[in-house]
N, C-alpha and C positions, 0 to 999 in steps of 0.2 A: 420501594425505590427511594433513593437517598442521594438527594439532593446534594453537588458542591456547592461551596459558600460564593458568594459573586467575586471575594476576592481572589478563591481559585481560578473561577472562571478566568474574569480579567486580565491573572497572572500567564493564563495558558494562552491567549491568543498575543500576550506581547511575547512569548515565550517563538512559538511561530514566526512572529512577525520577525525576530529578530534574526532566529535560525534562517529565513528567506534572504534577509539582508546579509549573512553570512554566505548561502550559497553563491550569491552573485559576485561578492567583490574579492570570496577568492577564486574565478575565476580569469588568470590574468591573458592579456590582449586588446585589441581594439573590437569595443563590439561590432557587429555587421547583421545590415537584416538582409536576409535571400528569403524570394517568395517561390513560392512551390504552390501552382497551382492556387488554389484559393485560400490560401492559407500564408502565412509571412512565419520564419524563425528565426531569433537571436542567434547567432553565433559568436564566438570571442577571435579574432583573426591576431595570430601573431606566426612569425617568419622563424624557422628552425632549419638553417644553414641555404639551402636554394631554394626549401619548398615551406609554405606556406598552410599554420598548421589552423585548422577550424573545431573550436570547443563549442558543442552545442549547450545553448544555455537555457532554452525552451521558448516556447509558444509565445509570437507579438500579441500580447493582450495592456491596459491601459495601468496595469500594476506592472506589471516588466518593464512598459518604457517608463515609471518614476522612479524606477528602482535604478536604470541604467541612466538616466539623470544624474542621478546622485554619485555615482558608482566612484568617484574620486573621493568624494567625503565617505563613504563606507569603506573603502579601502583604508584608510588613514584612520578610523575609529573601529579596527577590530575588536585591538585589546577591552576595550569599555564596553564593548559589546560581548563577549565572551567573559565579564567577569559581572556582567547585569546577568547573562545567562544563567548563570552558576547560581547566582543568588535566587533567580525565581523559581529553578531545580528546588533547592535548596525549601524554598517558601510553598509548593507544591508538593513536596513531599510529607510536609509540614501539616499542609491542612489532610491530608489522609488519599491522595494520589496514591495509583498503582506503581512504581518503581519499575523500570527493566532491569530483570537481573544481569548478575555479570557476566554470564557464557553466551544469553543474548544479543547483550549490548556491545559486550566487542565484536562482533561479528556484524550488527546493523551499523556500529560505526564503520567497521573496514568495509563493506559494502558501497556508505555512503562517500567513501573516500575515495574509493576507484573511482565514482560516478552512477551507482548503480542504479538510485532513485532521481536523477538530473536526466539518466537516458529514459525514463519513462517505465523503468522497473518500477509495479508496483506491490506492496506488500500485502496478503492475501493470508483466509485461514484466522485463527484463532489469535495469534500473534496481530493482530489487524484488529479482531474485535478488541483485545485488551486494549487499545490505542483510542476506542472511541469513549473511553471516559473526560477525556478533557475535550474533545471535539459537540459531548453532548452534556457534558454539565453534571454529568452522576456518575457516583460510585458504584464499579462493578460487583454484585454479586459475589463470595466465595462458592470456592467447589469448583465441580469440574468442568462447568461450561466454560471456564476462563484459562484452563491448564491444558499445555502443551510443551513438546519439548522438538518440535519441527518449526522451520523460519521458510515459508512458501514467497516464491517472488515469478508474478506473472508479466507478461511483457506483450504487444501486439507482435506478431512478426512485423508486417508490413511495415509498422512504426521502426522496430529494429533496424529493416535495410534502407528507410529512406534519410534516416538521421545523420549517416557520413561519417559518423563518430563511436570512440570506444571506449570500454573502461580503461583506467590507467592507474593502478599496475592489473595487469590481466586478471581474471579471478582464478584462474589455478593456483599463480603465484601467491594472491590473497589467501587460500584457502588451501594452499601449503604452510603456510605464514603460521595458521592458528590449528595444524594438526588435523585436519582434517583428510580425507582421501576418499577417491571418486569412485562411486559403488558401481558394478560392472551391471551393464542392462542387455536387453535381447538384441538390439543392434550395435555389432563391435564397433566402438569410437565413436559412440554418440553419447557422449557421459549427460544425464543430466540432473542427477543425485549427487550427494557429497556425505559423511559422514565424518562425526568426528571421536578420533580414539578418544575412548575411556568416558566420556560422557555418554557418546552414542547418539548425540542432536544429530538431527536432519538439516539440511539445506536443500531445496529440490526446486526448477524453474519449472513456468508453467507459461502454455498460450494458447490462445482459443483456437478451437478447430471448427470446422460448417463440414461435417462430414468424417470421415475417419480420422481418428485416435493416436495418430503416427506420432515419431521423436523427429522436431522440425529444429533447425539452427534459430539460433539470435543471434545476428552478427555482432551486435553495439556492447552485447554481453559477454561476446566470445564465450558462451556454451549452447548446447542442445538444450532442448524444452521440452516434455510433454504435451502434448497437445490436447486440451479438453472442452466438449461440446459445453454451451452454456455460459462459457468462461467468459466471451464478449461482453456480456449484458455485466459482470461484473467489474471488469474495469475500466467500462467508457467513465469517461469525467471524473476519474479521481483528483484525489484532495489530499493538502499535505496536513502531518502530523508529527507529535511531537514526542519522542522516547524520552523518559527521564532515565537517563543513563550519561552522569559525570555533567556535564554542562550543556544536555539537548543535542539531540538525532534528530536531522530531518528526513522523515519517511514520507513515501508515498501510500494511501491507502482507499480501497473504494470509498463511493460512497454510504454510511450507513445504510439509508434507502435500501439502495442496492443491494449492497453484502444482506440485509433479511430475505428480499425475495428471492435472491441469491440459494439461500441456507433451505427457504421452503423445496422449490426444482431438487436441490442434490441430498435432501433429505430423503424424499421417495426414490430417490433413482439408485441409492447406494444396490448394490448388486446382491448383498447378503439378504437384502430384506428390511424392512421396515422397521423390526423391529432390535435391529444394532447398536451397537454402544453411540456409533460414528453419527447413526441417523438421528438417534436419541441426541445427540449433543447438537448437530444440527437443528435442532428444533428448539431446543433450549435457548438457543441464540437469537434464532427467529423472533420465539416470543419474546424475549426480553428488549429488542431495538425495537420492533413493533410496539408494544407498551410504551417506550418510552416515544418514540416518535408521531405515537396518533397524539399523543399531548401536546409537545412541543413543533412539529412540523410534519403535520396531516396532508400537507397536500406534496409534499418533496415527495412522503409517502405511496400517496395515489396514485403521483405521474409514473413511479417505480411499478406498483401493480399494475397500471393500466397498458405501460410497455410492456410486460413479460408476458400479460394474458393475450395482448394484440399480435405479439409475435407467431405464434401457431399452436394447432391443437395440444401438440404434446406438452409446448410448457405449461398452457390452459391444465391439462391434467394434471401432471408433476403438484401445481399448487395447488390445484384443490382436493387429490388426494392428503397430501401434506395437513392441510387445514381440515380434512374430516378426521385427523388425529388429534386435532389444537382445538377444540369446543371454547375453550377462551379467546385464543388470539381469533378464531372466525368471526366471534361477535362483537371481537373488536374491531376488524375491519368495515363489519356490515355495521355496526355502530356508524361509522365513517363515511356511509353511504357507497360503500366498497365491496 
């Protein structure tokens, strides 16, 4: 396992921070907090002929209100911000970062531009793992635990309807933009695939189910979703991230933690069996944040196992079938006292 230099590090959490400081001040309006239940959220309030239009800007937490502080001097200092950007790209690429490629990167751009990761879309899947090299300090692996040519974006429902707000420009119209076209599925007019001619990349939404597998709407995404059992447990409390594509994408992505214990549950459970390309890659994943995380953050860790096995028998089995495949990663867990 291979270590980044501290200057990469360093480079990638101003890299974030910046990108953060970017999301908020272009969003123009007067901010407003509405509470909802136990909970408070940013919005941007500005007036669009008689009605009055509300941009959700996210969760009152004690880094949003210093951000919205500020929000006049970050407005007024983009350009410096956006050409420091460029430069720690630039300087991350430098020390041996993974790059996102270009069919990627302009699609998580256009994404992040409608709004896609602001509504609480998060990014999921392999394209997710790639993202945790600068969130955990080391260089990914080659091969194929890292390659993929689908862009998965999951989303809560409930989150979806209670947010008020939507992407802008729709994502059809995004994803007419860059050639792509919506694969037909088994209920007419519930698209929740995309494909793109001549490369043939994926786009596909995704949101958790407690019970049957149905295609459910997103309204804040304006598309249908898949629905999949287990999926909760991987995008409560995601964390943003940083694409190096052109001058920084800000994404949304599980937490590490998560996405390994994540990868163990849908490792066993693939359909085909155990022994799959899909499951095998699953696991490959597993062990590699596991390794790295009993080292660097054992107990973010723990608290990830000790929810998924708390939750009920079945995920209880999913992972420890999973881990009677991993004779490494188990005894790296019970190393852990795990």
């Amino acid at each position: 396992m291979t270590l980044l230099s501290s200057v990469a590090t360093s480079a990638y959490t101003d890299l974030v921070r910046l990108l953060k400081d970017d999301a908020l001040s272009g969003v123009t309006g007067k901010p407003t907090l509405k509470n909802r239940g136990d909970k408070a959220y940013w919005y941007a309030a500005r007036r669009i002929g008689t009605q009055m239009r509300f941009v959700y800007i996210g969760e009152d937490d004690p880094e949003t209100r210093q951000r919205i502080a500020r929000i006049e001097e970050l407005r007024a200092t983009g350009r410096e911000r956006q050409a420091e950007r460029s430069r720690l790209v630039r300087l991350l690429r430098a020390e041996g970062m993974t790059p996102t490629d270009r069919a990627t990167g302009s699609i998580l751009s256009a994404m992040a531009g409608a709004g896609v990761f602001r509504l609480g879309g998060t990014l999921v899947g392999t394209n997710a793992f790639r993202l945790y090299e600068g969130e955990l300090g080391l260089r990914l692996p080659l091969g194929g635990m890292a390659n993929t040519g689908d862009i998965d974006i999951a989303q809560f429902q409930k989150l979806s309807l209670a947010l008020q707000d939507q992407v802008d420009p729709g994502l059809a119209e995004t994803f007419s933009a860059l050639r792509f076209d919506p694969l037909p599925g088994l209920d007419p007019g519930k698209t929740w695939r995309w494909a793109q001619g001549g490369s043939g990349q994926l786009v596909e939404f995704l949101t958790p189910a407690f019970g049957d597998e149905t295609i459910r709407p997103l309204p804040a995404l304006g598309v249908n979703a898949q629905a999949l059992n287990y999926l909760n447990f991987l995008i409560a409390e995601p964390i943003h991230a940083a694409a190096l594509y052109r001058s920084g994408i800000l994404v949304q992505v599980p937490r590490p933690e998560r996405f390994a214990i994540h990868k163990l549950i849908i490792a066993d459970r693939r359909r085909d069996g155990a022994g799959n390309l899909k499951a095998a890659k699953d696991r490959e994943q597993a062990a590699f944040l596991i390794a790295a995380l009993a080292e660097d953050r054992p107990d973010d860790l723990a608290l990830a196992l000790d929810t998924a096995l708390a939750t009920g028998r079945r995920w209880r089995a999913h992972v420890e079938a999973s881990l009677a495949r991993m004779p490494e990663t188990g005894d790296t867990l019970r190393g852990l006292g795990l």
